[in-house]
C-alpha positions as CSV (number, residue, x, y, z in Angstrom):
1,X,-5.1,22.2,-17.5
2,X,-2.7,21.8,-14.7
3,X,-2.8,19.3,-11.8
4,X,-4.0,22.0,-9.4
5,X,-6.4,23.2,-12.3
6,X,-7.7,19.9,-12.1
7,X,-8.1,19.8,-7.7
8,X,-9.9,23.0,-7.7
9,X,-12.5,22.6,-10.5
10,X,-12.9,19.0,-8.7
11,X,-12.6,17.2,-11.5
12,X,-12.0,13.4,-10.9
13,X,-11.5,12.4,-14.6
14,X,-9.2,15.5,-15.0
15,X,-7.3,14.6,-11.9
16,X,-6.7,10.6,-13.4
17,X,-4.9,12.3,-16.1
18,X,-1.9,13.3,-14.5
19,X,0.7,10.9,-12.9
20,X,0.7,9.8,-10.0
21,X,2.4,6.7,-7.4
22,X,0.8,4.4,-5.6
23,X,3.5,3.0,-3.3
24,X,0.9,1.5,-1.2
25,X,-1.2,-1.1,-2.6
26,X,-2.7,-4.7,-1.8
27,X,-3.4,-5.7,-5.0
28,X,-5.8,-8.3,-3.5
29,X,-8.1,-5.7,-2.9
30,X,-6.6,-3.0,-5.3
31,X,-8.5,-4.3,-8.2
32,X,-10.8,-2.6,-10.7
33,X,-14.7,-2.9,-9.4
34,X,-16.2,-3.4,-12.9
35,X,-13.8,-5.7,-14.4
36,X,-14.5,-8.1,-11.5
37,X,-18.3,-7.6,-11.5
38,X,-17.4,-8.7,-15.5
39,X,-15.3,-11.1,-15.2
40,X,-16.8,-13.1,-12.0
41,X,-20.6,-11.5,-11.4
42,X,-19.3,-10.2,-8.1
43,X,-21.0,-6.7,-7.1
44,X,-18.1,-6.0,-4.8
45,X,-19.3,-2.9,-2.7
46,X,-16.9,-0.5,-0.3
47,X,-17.5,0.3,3.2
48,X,-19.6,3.7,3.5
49,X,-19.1,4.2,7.1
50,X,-16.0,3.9,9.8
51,X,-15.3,0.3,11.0
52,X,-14.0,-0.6,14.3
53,X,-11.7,-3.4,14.2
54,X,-9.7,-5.7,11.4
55,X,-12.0,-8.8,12.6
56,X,-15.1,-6.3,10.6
57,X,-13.0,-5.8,7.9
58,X,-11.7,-9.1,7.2
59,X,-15.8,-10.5,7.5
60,X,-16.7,-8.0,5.0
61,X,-13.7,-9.8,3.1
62,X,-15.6,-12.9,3.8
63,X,-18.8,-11.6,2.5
64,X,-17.6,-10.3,-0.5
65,X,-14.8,-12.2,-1.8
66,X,-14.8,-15.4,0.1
67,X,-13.1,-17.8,-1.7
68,X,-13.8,-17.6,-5.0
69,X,-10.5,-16.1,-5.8
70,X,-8.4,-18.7,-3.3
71,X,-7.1,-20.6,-6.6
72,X,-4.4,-20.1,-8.8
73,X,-6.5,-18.7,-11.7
74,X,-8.6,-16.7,-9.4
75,X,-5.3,-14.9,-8.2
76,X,-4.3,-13.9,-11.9
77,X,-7.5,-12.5,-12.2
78,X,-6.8,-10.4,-9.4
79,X,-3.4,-9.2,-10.4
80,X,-5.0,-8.8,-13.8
81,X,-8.0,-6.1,-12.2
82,X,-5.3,-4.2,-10.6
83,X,-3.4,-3.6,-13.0
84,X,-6.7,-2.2,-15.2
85,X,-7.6,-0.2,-11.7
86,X,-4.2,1.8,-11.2
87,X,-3.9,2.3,-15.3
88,X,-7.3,4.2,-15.1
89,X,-6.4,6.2,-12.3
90,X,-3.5,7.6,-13.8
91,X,-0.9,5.8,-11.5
92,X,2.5,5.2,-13.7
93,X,4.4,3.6,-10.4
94,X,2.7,0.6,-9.0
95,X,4.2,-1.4,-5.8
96,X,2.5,-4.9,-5.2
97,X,3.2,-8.0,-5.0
98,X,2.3,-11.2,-3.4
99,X,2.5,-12.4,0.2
100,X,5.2,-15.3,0.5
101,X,2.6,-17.8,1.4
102,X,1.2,-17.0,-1.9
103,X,4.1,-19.4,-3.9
104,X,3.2,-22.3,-2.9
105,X,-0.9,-22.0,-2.7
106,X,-1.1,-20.4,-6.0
107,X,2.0,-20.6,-8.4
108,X,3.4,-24.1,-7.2
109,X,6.1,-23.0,-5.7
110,X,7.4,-21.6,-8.8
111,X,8.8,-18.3,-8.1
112,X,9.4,-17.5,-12.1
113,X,5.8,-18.3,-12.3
114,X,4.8,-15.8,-9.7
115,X,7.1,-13.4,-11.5
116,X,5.5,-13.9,-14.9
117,X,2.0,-13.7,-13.5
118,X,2.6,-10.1,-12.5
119,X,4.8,-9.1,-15.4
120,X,2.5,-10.3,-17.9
121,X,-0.8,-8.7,-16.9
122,X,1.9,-5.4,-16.9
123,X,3.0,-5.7,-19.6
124,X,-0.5,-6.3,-21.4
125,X,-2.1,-4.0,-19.7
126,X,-0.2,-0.9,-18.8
127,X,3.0,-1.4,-20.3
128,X,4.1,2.7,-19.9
129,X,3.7,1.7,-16.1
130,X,6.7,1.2,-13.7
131,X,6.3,-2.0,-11.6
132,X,7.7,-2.3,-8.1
133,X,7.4,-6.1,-7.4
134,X,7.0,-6.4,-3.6
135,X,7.6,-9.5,-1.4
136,X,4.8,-9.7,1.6
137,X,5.6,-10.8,5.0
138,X,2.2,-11.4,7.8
139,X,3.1,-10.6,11.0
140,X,1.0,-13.9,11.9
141,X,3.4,-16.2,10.5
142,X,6.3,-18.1,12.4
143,X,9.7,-16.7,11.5
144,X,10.9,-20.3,10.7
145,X,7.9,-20.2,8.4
146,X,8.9,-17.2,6.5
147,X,12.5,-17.7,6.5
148,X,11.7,-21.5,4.5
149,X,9.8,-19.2,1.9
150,X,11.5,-17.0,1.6
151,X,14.4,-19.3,0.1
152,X,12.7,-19.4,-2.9
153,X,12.8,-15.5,-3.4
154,X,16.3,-14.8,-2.5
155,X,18.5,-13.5,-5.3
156,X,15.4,-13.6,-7.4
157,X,16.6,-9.5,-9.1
158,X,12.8,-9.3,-10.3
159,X,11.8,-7.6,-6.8
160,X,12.0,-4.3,-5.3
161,X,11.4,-4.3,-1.5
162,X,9.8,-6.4,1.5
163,X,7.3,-5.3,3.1
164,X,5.5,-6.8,6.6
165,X,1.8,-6.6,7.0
166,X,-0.8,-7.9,9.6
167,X,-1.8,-7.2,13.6
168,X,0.9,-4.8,14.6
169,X,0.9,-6.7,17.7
170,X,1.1,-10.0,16.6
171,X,4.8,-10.8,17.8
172,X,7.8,-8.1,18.9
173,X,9.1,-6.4,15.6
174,X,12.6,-7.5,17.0
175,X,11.2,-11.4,15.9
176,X,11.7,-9.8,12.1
177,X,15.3,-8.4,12.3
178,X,17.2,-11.5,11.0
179,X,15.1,-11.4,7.7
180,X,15.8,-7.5,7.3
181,X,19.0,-8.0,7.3
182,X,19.3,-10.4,4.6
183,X,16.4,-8.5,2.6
184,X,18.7,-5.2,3.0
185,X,21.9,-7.4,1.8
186,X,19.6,-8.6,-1.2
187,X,19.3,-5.0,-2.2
188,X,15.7,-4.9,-1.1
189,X,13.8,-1.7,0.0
190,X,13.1,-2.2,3.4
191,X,9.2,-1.5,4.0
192,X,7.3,-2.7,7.1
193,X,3.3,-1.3,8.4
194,X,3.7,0.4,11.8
195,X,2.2,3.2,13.2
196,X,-1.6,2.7,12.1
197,X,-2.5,0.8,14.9
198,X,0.6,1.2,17.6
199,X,2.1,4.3,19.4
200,X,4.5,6.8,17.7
201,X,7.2,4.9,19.9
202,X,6.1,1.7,17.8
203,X,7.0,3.5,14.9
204,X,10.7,4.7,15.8
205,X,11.5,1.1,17.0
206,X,10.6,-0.6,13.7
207,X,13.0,2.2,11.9
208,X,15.8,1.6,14.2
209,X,15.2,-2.1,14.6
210,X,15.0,-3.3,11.0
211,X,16.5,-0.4,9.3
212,X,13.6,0.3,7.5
213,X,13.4,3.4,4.4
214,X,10.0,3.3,4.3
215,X,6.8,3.2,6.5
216,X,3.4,2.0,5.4
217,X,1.1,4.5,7.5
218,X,2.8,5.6,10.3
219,X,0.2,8.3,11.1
220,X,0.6,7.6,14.7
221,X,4.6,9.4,14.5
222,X,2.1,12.8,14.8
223,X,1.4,11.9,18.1
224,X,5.5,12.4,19.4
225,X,7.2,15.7,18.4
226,X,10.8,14.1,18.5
227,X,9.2,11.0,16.5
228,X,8.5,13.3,13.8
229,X,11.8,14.8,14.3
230,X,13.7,11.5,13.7
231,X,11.8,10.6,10.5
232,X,12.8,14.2,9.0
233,X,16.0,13.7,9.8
234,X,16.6,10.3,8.5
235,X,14.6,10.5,5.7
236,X,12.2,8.3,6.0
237,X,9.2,8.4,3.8
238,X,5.6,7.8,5.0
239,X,3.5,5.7,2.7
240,X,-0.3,7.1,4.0
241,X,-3.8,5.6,2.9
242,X,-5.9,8.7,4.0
243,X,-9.5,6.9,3.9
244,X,-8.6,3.8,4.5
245,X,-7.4,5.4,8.1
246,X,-10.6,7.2,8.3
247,X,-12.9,3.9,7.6
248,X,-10.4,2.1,10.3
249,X,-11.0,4.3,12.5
250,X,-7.4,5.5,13.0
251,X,-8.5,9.2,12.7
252,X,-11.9,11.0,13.6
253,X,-12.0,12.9,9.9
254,X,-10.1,13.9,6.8
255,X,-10.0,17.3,7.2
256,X,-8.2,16.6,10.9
257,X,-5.8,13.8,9.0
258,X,-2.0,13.7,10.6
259,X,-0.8,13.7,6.7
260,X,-1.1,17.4,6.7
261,X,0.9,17.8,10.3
262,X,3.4,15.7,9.3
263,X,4.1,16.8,6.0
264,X,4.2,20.5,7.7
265,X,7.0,19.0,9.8
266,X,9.3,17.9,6.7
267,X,8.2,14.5,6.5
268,X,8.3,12.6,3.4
269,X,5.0,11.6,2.8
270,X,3.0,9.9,0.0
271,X,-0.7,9.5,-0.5
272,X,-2.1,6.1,-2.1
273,X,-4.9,3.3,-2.0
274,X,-4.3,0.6,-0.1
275,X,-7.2,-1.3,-0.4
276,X,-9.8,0.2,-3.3
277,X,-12.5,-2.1,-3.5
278,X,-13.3,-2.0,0.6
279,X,-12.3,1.5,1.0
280,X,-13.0,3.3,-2.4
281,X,-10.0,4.6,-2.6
282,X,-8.5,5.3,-5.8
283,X,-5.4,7.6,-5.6
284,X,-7.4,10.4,-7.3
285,X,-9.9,10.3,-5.6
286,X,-7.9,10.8,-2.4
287,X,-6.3,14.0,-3.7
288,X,-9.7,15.3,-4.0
289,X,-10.7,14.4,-0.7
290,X,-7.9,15.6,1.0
291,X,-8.3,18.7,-0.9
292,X,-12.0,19.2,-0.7
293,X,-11.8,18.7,3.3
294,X,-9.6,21.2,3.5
295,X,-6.8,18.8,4.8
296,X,-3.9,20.3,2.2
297,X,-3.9,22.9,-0.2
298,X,-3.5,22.4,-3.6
299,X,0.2,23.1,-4.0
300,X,0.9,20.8,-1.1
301,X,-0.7,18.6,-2.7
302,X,0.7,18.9,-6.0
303,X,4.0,18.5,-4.0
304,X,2.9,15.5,-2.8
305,X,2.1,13.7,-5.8
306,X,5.3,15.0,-7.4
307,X,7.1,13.8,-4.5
308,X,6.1,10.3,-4.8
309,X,7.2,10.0,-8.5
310,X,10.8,10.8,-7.8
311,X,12.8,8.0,-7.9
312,X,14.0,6.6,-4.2
């Protein structure tokens, strides 16, 4: 049975089969439901209907993780359920990695600790899989702040990019370009979220500003024609979470989704989780989606996938 075999008979279990990137991934909230529910008694239940805001989001974060997992073993367990979620959904590239405040609260401080923690549980657990360890930036954070903790991660070879994450409108995206720089001369992929919440505009400004090669959403570049234009022609890939937009409220359906626009257009686009256990989200499961919506065919969508396993 082919991929496309697989989309059309809508068959989830076939679909898991084949591989498949997830270049988009808070590991956090990326883990496997049943292995928690094991391992901690937590029933940890996704959102069934659209949200409005991040402030509903994070309270259903209160509700159903509070802070049982704010502790150093609690944390392993976490990167330990992900790893176990993105091995049973087929995914054979897997980009997490933990936010820099992260060091100090849970691994002492010790960067080959946080290292070890993720590259144990991968190699124990899905060896066959390629890990992309990514250094997290909030937006929320001071930029004296980030720049102490991220001392500890410089020259560390063990990572792959940087991305930032948080209220797109925390502080100006210009605040960030001193630590791009340095991230770009580390040999870091350069990775920010833009364009989920903000303007198409927003979108071109963090590419220019911080030279980034890769966008986590940026569904709101449909809205701008020359936007569009400039990420085709600088080849900058899109890294989209289909119904984690929907249950944002960032688009009105699926079937309506920017991902098909701007792939349409020649942008580089990938489709992954970002955050399974509030959105239910596995990466198969959004290839069905997409494709039972009517969103993309099933050769675009084959495309897709196959586009997100080549190497960057």
């Amino acid at each position: 049975m082919e991929f496309s075999d697989a989309l059309t008979q809508e068959g989830l279990e076939a679909i898991r089969r084949y591989p498949k990137a997830d270049l988009h991934n808070h590991f956090v909230l990326g883990g496997n439901r049943q292995f928690l529910l094991k391992h901690t008694g937590k029933d940890i239940q996704p959102i069934k209907s659209p949200i409005r805001s991040m402030n509903e989001m994070h309270a259903w974060y209160s509700r159903n993780l509070g802070d049982q997992f704010e502790m150093p073993e609690g944390r392993k367990l976490l990167i330990r359920a992900a790893f176990l979620q993105a091995k049973e959904d087929g995914v054979t590239i897997l980009e997490i990695g933990e936010d820099v405040w992260g060091l100090g609260q849970f691994f002492h401080g010790n960067i080959e600790e946080l290292v070890a923690a993720f590259k144990t549980a991968h190699q124990e657990i899905a060896p066959d899989m390629e890990l992309r360890l990514q250094i997290g930036l909030s937006r929320h954070c001071d930029i004296a702040y980030l720049e102490d903790c991220l001392s500890h991660f410089w020259g560390c070879k063990a990572f792959y990019s940087i991305d930032l994450y948080g209220d797109e409108l925390a502080q100006p995206i210009e605040n960030f370009k001193s630590i791009y720089r340095r991230a770009k001369a580390e040999g870091l992929r350069l990775k920010a979220h833009v364009g989920e919440w903000g303007t198409a505009d927003d979108v071109r400004r963090a590419v220019e500003c911080l030279e980034l090669d890769e966008v986590q959403h940026g569904i709101a570049a449909a809205e701008d024609p020359s936007v569009v234009r400039f990420l085709v022609d600088h080849h900058i890939r899109l890294n989209i979470t289909p119904s984690s937009n929907y249950l944002l409220g960032r688009v009105e359906d699926l079937k309506t989704h920017p991902i098909a626009e701007l792939y349409r257009s020649g942008v580089d686009v990938t489709i992954n989780s970002d955050d399974v256990l509030i959105f239910d989200s596995d990466v198969s499961k959004e290839y069905l989606r997409l494709y039972q919506c009517g969103c993309l065919n099933v050769k675009e969508l084959d495309d897709i996938r196959k586009n997100g396993l080549k190497s960057a």
